[in-house]
VOPABA-153057 format. One record per atom (N, C-alpha, C): y, z, x; residue in three letters. Coordinates in steps of 0.001 Angstrom, whole numbers, plus 500000, padded with zeros to 6 digits. Atoms other than C-alpha are relative to their C-alpha. Layout:
% VOPABA-153057
YZXALA
...
% end
This chain:
% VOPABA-153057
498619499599500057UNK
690604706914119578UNK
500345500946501150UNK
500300499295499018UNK
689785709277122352UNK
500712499401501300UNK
499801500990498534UNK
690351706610125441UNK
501198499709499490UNK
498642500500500033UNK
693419705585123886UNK
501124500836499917UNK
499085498843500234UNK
694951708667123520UNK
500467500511501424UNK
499952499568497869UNK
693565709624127616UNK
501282498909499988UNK
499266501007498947UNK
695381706247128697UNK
501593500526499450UNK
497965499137500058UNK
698999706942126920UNK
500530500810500682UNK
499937498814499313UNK
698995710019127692UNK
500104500278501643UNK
500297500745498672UNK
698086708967131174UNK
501621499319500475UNK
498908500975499819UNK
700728706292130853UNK
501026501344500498UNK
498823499105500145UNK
703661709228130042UNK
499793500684501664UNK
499875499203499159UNK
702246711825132744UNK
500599499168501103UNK
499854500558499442UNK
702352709235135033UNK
501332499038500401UNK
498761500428499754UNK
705576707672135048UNK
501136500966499395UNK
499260498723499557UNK
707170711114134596UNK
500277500593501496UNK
499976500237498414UNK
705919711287137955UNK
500729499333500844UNK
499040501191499247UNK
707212708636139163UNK
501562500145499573UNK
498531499707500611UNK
710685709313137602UNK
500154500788500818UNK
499111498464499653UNK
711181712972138948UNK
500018499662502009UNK
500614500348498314UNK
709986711278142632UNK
500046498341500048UNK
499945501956499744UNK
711525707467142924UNK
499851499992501555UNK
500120500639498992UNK
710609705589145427UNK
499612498576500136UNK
500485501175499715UNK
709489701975146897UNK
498018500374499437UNK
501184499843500866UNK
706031703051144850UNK
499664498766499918UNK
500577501513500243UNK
704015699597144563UNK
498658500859498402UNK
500870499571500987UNK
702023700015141216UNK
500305499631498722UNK
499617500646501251UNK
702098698509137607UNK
499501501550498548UNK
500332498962500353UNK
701082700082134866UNK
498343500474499859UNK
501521499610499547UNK
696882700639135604UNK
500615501223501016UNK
500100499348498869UNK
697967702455138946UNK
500900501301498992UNK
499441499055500422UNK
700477704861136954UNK
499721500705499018UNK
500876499428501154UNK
697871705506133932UNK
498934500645500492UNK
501125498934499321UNK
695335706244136502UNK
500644501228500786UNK
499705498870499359UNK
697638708407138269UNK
500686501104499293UNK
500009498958501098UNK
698357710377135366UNK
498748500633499484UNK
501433499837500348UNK
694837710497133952UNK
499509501404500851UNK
500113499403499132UNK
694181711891137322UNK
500534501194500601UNK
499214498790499865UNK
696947714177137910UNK
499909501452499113UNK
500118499583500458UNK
696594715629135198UNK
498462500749499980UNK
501634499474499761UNK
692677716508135720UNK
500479500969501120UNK
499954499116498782UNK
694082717842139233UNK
500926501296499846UNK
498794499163500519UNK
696920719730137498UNK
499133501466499398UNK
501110499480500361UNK
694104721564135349UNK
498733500536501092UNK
500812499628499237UNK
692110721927138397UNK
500193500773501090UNK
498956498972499219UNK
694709723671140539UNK
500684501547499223UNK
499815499178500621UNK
696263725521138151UNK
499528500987498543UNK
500317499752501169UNK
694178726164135198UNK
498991499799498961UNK
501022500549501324UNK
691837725433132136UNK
501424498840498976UNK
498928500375501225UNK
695036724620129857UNK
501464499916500891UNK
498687500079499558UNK
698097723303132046UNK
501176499430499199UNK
498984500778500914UNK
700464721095129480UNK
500585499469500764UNK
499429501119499463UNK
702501719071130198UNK
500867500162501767UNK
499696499796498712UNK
704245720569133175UNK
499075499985500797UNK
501162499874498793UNK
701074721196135317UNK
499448498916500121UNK
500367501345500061UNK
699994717970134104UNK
501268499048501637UNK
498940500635498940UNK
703190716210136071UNK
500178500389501452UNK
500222498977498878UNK
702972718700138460UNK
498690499584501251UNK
501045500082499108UNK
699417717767139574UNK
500266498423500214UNK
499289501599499770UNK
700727713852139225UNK
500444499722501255UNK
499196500413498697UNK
703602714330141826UNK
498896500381500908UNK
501057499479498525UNK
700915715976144175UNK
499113498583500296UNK
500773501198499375UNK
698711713071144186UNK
500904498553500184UNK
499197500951499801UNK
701612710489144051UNK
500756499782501389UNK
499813499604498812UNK
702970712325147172UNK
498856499578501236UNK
501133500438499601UNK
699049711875148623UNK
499948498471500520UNK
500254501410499971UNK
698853708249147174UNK
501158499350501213UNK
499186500487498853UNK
702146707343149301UNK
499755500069501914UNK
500348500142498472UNK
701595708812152328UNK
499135499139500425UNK
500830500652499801UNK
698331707397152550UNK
500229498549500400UNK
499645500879500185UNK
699619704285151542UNK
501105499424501247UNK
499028500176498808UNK
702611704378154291UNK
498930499988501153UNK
500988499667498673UNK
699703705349157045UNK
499376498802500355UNK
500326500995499961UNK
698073702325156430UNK
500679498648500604UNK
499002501437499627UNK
700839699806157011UNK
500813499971501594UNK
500084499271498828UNK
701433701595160188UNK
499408499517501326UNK
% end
């Protein structure tokens, strides 16, 4: 019940992200569960032991910001 709770959860952070920061984003929903999952680990890892939900989203847009650029650099 554990993994299914990460991925939702995941799901939400993650296309909160993406909401507060639209863009031409390429990604379904895997790429926006991992980039919640993830954000949220980085959110906690920047700011904290215990971030909630803001630091969570918070560490999201940071790597969504990351994932793009990157992503633009490439096509370049």
């Amino acid at each position: 019940m554990g993994i299914l709770w990460t991925v939702l959860i995941g799901f939400v952070i993650g296309a909160l992200a993406q909401w507060f920061m639209p863009g031409k984003g390429r990604g379904g929903f895997i790429v926006t569960t991992l980039l919640g999952v993830a954000g949220s680990w980085f959110g906690s890892f920047i700011l904290g032991r215990r971030v909630g939900l803001v630091g969570s989203v918070i560490g999201a847009i940071i790597l969504l910001v990351l994932f793009r650029f990157l992503n633009n650099r490439d096509k370049q």
